[in-house]
C-alpha positions as a Markdown table, in Angstrom:
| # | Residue | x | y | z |
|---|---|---|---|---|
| 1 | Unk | 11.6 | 9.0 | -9.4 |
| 2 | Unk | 9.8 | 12.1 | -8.4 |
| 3 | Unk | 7.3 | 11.4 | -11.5 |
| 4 | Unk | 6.8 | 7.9 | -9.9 |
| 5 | Unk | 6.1 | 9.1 | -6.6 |
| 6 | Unk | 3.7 | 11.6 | -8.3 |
| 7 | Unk | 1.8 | 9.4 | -10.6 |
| 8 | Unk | 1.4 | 7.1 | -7.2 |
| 9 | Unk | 0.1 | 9.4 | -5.1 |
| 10 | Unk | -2.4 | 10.6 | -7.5 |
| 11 | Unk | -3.4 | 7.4 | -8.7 |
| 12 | Unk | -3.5 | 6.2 | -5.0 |
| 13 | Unk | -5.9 | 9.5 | -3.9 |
| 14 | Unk | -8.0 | 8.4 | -7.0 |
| 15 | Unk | -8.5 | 4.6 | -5.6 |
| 16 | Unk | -9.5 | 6.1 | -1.8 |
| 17 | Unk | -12.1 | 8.1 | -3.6 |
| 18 | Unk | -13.8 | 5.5 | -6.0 |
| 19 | Unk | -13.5 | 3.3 | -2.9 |
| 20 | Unk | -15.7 | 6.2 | -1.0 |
| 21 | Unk | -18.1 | 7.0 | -4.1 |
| 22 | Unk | -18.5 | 2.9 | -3.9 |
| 23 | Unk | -19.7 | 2.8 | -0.7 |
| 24 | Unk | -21.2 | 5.8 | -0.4 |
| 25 | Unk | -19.9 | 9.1 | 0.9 |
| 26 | Unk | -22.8 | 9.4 | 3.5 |
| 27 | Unk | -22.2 | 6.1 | 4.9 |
| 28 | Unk | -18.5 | 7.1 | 5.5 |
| 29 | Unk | -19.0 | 9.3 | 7.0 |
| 30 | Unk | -21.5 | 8.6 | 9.8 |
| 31 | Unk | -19.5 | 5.4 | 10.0 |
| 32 | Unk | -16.2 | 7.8 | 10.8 |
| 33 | Unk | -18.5 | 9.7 | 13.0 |
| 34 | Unk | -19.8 | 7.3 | 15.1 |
| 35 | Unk | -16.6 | 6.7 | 17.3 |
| 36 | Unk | -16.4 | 10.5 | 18.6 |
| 37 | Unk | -14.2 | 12.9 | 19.6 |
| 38 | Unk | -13.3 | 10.9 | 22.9 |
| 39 | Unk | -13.0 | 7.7 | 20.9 |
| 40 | Unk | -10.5 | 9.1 | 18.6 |
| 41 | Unk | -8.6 | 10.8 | 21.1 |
| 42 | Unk | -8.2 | 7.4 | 23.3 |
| 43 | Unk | -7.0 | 5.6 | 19.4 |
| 44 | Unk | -4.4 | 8.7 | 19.6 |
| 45 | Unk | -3.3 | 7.8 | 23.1 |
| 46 | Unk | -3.0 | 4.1 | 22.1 |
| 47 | Unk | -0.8 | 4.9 | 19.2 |
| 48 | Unk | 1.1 | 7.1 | 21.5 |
| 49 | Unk | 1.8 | 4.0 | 23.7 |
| 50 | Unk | 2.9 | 1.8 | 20.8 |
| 51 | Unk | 5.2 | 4.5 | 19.5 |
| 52 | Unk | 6.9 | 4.4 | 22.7 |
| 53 | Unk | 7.4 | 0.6 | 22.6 |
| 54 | Unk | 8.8 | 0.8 | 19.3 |
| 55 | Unk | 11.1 | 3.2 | 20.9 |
| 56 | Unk | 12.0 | 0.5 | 23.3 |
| 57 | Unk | 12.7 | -2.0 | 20.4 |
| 58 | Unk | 14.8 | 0.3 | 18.9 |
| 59 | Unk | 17.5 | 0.9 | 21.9 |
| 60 | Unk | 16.9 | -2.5 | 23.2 |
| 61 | Unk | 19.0 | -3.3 | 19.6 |
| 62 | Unk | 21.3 | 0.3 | 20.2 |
| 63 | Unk | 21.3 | 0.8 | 24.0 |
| 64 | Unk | 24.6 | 3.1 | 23.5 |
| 65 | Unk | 22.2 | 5.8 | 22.0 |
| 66 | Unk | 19.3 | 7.7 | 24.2 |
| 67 | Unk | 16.0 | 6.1 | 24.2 |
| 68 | Unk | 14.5 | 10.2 | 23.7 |
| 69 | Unk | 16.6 | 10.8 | 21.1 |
| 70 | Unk | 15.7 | 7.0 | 19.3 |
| 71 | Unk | 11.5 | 7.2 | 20.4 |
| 72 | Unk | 11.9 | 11.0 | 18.0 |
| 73 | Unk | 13.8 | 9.9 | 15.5 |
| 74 | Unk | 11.4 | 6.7 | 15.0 |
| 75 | Unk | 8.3 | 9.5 | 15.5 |
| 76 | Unk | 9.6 | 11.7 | 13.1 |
| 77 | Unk | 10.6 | 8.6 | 10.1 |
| 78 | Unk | 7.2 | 7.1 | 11.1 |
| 79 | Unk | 5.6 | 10.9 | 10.2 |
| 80 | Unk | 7.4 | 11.4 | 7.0 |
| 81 | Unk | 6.6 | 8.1 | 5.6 |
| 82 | Unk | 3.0 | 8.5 | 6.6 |
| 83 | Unk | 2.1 | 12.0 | 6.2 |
| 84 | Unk | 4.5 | 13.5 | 3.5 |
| 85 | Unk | 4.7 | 12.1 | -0.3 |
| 86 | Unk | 7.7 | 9.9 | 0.2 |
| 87 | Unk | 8.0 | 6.4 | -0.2 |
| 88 | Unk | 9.3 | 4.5 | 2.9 |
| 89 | Unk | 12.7 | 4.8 | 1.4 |
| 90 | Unk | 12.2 | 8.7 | 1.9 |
| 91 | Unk | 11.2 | 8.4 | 5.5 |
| 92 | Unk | 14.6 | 6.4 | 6.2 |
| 93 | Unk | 16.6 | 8.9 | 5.5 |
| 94 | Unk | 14.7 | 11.4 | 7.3 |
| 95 | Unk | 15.1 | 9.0 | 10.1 |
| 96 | Unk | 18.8 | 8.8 | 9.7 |
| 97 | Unk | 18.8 | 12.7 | 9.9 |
| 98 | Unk | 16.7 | 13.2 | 13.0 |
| 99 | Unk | 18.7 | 10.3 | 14.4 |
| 100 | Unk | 22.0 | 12.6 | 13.8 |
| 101 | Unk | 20.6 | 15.9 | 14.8 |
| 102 | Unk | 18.7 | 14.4 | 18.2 |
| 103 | Unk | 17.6 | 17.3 | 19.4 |
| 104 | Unk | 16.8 | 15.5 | 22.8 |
| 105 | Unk | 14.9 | 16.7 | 26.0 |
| 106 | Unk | 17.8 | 14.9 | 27.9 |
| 107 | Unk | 21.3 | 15.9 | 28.4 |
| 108 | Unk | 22.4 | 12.8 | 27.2 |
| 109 | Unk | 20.2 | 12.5 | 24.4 |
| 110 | Unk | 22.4 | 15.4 | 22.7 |
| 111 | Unk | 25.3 | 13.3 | 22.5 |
| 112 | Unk | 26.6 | 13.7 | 18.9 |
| 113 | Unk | 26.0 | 10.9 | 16.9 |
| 114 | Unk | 27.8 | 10.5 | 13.4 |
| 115 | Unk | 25.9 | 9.6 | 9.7 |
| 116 | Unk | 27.7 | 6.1 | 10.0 |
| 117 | Unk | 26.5 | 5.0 | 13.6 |
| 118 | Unk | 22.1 | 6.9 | 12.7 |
| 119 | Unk | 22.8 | 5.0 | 9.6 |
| 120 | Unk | 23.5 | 1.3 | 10.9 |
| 121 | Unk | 20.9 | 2.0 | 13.9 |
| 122 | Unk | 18.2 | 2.5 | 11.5 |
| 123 | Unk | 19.1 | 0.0 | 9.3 |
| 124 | Unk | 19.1 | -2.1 | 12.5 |
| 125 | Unk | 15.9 | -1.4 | 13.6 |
| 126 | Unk | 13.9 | -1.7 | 10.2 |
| 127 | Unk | 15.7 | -5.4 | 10.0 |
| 128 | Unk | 14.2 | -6.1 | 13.3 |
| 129 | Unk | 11.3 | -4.5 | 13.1 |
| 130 | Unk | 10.5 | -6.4 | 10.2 |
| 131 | Unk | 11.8 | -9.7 | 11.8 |
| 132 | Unk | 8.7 | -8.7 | 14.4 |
| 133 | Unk | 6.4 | -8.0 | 11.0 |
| 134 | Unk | 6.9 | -11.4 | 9.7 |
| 135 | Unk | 5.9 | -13.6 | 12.7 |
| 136 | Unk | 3.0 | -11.2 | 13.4 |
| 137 | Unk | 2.1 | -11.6 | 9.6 |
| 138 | Unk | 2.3 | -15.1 | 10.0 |
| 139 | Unk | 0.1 | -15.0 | 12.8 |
| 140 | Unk | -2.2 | -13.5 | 11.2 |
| 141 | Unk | -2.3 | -15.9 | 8.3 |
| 142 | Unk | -3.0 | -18.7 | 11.2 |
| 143 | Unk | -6.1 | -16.8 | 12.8 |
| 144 | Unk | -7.2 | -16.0 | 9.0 |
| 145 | Unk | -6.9 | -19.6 | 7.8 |
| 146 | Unk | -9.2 | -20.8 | 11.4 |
| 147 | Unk | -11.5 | -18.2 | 10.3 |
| 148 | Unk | -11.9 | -18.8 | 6.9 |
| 149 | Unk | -9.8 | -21.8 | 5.3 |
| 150 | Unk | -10.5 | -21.1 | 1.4 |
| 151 | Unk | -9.5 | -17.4 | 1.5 |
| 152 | Unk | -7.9 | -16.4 | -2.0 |
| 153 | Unk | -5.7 | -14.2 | 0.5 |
| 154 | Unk | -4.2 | -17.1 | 2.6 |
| 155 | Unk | -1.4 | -18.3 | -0.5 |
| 156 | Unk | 0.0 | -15.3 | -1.7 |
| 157 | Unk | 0.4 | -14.1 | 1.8 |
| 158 | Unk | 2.2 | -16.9 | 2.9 |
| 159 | Unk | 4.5 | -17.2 | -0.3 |
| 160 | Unk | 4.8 | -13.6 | 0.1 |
| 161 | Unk | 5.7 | -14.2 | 4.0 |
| 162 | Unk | 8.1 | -16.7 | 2.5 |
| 163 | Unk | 10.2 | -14.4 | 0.0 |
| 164 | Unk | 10.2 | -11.2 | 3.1 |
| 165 | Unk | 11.7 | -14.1 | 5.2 |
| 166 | Unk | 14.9 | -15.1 | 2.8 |
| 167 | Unk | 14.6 | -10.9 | 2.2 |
| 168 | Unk | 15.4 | -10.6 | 5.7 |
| 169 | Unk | 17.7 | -13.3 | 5.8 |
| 170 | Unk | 19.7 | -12.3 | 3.0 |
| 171 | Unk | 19.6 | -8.7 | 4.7 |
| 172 | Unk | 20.6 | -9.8 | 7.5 |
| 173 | Unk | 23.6 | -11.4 | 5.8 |
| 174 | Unk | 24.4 | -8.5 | 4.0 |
| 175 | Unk | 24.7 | -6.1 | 6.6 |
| 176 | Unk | 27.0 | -8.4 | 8.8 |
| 177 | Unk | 29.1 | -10.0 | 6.3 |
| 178 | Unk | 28.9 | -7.7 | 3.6 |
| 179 | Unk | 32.2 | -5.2 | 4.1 |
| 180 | Unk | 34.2 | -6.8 | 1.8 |
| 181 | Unk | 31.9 | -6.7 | -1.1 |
| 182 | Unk | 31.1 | -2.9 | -0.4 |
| 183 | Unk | 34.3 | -2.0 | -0.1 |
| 184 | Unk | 35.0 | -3.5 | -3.1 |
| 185 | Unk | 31.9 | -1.9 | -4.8 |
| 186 | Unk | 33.0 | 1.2 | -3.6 |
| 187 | Unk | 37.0 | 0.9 | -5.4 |
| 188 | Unk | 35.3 | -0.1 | -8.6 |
| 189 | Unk | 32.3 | 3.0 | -8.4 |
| 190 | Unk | 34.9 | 5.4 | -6.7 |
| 191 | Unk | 38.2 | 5.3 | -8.4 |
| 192 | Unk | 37.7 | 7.8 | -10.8 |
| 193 | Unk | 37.3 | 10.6 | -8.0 |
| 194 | Unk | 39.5 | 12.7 | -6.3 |
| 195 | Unk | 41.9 | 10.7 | -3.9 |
| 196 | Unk | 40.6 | 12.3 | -0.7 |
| 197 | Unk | 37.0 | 12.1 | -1.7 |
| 198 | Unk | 38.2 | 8.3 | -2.9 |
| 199 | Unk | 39.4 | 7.6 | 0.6 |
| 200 | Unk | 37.0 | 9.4 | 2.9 |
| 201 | Unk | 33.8 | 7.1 | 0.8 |
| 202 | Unk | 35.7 | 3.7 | 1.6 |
| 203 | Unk | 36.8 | 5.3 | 5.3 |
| 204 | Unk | 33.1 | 5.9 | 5.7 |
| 205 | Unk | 32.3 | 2.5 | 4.3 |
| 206 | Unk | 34.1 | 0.6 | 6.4 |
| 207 | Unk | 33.3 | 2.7 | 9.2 |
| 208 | Unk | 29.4 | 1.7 | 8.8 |
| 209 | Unk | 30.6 | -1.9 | 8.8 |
| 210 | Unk | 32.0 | -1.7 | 11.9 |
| 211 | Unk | 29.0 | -0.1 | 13.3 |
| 212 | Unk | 27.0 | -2.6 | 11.8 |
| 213 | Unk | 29.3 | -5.7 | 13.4 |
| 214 | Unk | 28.9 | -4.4 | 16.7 |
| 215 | Unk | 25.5 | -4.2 | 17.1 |
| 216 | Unk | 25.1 | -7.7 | 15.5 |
| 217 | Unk | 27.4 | -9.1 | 17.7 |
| 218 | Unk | 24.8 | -8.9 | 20.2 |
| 219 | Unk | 22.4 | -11.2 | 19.4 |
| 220 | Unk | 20.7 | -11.2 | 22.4 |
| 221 | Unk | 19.6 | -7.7 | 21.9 |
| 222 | Unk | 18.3 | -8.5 | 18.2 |
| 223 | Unk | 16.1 | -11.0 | 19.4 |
| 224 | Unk | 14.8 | -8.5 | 22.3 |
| 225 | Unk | 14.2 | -5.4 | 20.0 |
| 226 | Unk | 12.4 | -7.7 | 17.3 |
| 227 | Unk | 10.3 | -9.0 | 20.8 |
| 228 | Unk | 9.2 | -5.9 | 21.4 |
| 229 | Unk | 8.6 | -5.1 | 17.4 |
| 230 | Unk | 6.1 | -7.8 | 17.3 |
| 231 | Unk | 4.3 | -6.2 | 20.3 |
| 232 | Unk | 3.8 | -3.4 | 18.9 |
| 233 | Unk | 2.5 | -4.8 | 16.1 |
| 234 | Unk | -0.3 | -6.8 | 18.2 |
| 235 | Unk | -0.8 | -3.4 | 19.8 |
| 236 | Unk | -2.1 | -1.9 | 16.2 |
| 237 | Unk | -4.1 | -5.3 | 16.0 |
| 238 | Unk | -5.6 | -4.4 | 19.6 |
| 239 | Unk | -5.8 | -0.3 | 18.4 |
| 240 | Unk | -8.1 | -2.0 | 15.0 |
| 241 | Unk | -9.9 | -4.3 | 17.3 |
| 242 | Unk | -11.1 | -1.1 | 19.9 |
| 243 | Unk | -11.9 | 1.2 | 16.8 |
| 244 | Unk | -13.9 | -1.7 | 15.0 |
| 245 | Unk | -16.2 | -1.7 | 18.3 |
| 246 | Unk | -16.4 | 2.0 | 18.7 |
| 247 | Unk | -17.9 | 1.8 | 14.9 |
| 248 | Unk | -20.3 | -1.2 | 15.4 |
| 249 | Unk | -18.6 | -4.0 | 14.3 |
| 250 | Unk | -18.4 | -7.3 | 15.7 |
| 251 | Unk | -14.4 | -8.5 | 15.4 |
| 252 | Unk | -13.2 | -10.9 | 17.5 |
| 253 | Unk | -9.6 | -9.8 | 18.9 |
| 254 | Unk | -7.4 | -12.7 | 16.7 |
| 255 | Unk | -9.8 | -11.8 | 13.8 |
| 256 | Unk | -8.3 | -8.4 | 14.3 |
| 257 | Unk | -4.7 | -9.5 | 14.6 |
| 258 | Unk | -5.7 | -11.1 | 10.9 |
| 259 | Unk | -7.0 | -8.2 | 9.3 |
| 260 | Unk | -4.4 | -6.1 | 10.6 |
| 261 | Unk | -1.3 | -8.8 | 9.9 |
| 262 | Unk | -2.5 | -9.4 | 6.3 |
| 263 | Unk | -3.2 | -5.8 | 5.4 |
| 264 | Unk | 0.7 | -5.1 | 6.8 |
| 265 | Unk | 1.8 | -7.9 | 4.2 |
| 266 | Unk | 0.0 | -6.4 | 1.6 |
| 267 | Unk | 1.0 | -3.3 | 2.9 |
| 268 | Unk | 5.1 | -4.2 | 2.6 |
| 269 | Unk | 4.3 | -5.5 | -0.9 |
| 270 | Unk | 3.0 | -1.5 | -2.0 |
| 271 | Unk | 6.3 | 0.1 | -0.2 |
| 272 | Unk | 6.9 | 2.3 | -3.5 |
| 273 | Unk | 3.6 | 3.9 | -3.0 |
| 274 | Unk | 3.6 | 7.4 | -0.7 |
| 275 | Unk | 1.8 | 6.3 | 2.5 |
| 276 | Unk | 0.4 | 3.4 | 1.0 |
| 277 | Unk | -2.6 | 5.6 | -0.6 |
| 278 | Unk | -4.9 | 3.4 | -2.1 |
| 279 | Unk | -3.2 | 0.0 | -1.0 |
| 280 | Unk | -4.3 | 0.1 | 2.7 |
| 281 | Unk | -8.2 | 0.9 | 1.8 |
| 282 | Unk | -8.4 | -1.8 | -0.4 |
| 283 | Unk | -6.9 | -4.1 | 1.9 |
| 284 | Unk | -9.2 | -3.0 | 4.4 |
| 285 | Unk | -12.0 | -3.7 | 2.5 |
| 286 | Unk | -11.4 | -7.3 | 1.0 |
| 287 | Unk | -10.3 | -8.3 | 4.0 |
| 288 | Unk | -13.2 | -6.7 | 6.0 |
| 289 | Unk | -15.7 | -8.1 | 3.5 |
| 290 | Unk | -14.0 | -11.4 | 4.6 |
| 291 | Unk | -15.4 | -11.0 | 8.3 |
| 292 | Unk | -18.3 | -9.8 | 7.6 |
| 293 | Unk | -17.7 | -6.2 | 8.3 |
| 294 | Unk | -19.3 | -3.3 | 5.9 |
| 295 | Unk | -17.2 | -1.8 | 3.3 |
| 296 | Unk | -18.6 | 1.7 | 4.9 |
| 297 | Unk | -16.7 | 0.2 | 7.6 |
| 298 | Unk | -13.8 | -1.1 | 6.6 |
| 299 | Unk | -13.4 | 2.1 | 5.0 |
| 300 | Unk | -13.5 | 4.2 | 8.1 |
| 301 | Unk | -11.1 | 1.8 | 9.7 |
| 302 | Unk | -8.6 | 2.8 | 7.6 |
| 303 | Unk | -9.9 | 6.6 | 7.2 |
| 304 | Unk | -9.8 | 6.8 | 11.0 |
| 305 | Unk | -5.6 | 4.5 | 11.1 |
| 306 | Unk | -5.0 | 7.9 | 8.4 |
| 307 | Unk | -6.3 | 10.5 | 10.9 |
| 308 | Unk | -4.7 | 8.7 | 13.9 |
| 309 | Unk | -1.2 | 8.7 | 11.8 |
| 310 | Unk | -1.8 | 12.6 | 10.7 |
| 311 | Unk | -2.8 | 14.0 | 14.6 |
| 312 | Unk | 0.0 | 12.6 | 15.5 |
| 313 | Unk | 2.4 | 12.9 | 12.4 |
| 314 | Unk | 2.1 | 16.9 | 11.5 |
| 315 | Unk | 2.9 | 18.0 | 15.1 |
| 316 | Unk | 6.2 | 16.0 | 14.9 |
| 317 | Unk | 6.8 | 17.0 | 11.7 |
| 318 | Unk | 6.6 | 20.6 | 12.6 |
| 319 | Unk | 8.4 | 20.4 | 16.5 |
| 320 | Unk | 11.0 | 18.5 | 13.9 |
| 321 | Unk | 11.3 | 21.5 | 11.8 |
| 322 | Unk | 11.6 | 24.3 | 14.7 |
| 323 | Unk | 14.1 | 22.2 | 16.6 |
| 324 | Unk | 16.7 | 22.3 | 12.9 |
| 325 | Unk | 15.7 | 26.1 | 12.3 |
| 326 | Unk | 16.9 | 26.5 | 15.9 |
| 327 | Unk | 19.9 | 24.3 | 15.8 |
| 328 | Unk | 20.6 | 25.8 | 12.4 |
| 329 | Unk | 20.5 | 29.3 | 14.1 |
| 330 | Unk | 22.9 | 28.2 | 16.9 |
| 331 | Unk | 24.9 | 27.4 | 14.5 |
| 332 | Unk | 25.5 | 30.5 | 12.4 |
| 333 | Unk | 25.6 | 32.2 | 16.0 |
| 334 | Unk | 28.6 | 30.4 | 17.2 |
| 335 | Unk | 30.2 | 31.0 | 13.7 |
| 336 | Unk | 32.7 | 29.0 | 11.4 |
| 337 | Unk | 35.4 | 26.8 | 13.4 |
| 338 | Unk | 38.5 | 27.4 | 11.7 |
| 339 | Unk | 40.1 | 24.6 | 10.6 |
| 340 | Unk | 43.3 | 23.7 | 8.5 |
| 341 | Unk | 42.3 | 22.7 | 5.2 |
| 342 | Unk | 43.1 | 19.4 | 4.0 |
| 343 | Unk | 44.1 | 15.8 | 5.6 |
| 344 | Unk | 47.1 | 17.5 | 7.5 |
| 345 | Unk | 46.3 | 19.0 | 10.5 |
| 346 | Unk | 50.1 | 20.5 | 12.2 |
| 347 | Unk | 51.2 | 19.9 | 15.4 |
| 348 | Unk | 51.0 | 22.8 | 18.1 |
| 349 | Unk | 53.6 | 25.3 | 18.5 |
| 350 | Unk | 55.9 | 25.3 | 21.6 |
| 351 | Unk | 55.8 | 28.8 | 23.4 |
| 352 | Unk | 58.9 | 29.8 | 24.9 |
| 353 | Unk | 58.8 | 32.4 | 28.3 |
């Protein structure tokens, strides 16, 4: 796996670079250039904004747990699938860590929350956020199709619209209905441990299962939080709309939400590849070339989406990192809690005066 995500990022850094020597280093450039310092620093504040209304989708679905501790747990997943070489697989589970650790600003933001509950949250929120995706993908496939009816994009899009909706589905299935099969899973893969590392997998098996039920049993709140995921998904569109007029080009707002929906499709289908290196430029391009737009461009579009994501991204990334060193710190401070060892933990003594 690590030679995978290796020979992707390479070949990915390769593609962004014959994509530049293509179109020109120079032009590139002064197309990047042209939106400013103050240009970039207003795309900064409007990602800023979106990030904190996909922190509003995410405890719309999980209200139990702090909306600080959720909006930098969804910063810091969003910054390790965007700025380090991990697939998006690798950012989950750094979001299921910073979800645990929630070292919030707010006193109760630092309630303690377990692997199993982080774990069914985020699995909660990527299902919605990609029930969100599809309708705005969708949407964008509509505008795309009023635009330009015989684009070679429009049927694979759709078909793959198509097989990320039964995806979701079937998800969706999975994750509420789907105990009983994991549990059996687990007795088949499991039985050859150790009987309390045997029990403590299924106890933590079912124990995501329950999680899992009780946020779906709110549906009302799934609906909300996917509501709110599709918002911030026409924010981006609006983000790629303002940046495409501070570098000269003419795109209409819906032509925007079709660039933007389509290059998220194609986007979802390169998942495996570490910050989608390679995938998004091309995307940007075709799809740019479709309005109109200069593959100089189209190019800095998604140069500028990369230095938007890594302002933003590193500075998490790093307040991320000082906030474990100092909660690890604290921890060796306070020292070991003794404990009894094993399952059987004996009942106090009775003092006699």
């Amino acid at each position: 796996m690590k030679k995978l995500t290796f020979f992707l990022t390479l070949l990915g850094l390769v593609a962004i670079t014959a994509a530049m020597a293509w179109s020109g280093f120079g032009s590139v450039v002064h197309a990047v250039m042209r939106i400013g310092l103050g240009g970039f620093l207003l795309m900064v504040c409007c990602q800023l904004v979106v990030n904190g209304v996909l922190g509003l989708a995410w405890h719309a679905a999980v209200p139990q747990i702090h909306y600080l501790r959720l909006l930098g747990a969804r910063m810091v997943r969003d910054a390790a699938a965007t700025c380090l070489p991990f697939s998006q697989l690798g950012g989950i589970v750094i979001g299921i860590r910073a979800t645990c650790s929630g070292h919030g600003l707010h006193t109760r933001a630092s309630r303690q929350v377990d692997l199993p509950e982080a774990t069914a949250a985020n699995l909660v929120d990527i299902t919605t956020e990609v029930m969100g995706q599809t309708a705005f993908v969708l949407l964008g496939v509509a505008f795309l199709v009023a635009h330009q009816r015989n684009s070679p994009f429009v049927v694979p899009v759709i078909i793959g619209a198509v097989f990320l909706m039964f995806g979701t589905a079937g998800f969706i299935w999975t994750q509420r209905h789907g105990g009983n099969l994991f549990r059996k899973l687990g007795k088949k893969f499991t039985s050859s441990l150790a009987a309390q590392w045997h029990e403590n997998l299924l106890s933590g098996a079912d124990n995501l299962q329950e999680r899992m039920e009780a946020v779906w049993s709110h549906p009302l709140r799934i609906c909300g939080s996917a509501a709110y995921h599709l918002l911030g998904w026409l924010g981006s569109a609006c983000m790629l709309w303002l940046t495409a007029g501070f570098l000269g080009a003419h795109l209409s707002f819906p032509n925007a939400i079709a660039v933007e929906g389509v290059t998220c499709a194609v986007m979802s289908l390169g998942f495996l590849v570490p910050g989608s290196l390679g995938v998004q430029e091309g995307a940007y391009i075709a799809l740019g070339h479709a309005f109109g737009i200069d593959s100089s461009v189209s190019l800095g579009l998604s140069l500028l989406r990369r230095g938007r994501e890594l302002a933003i991204g590193i500075p998490v990334l790093l307040l991320w990192q000082f906030m474990e060193m100092r909660g690890l710190r604290t921890a060796e401070q306070k020292g070991p809690v003794n404990a009894p060892e094993g399952p059987y933990t004996p009942a106090p003594s009775v003092v006699k005066e």
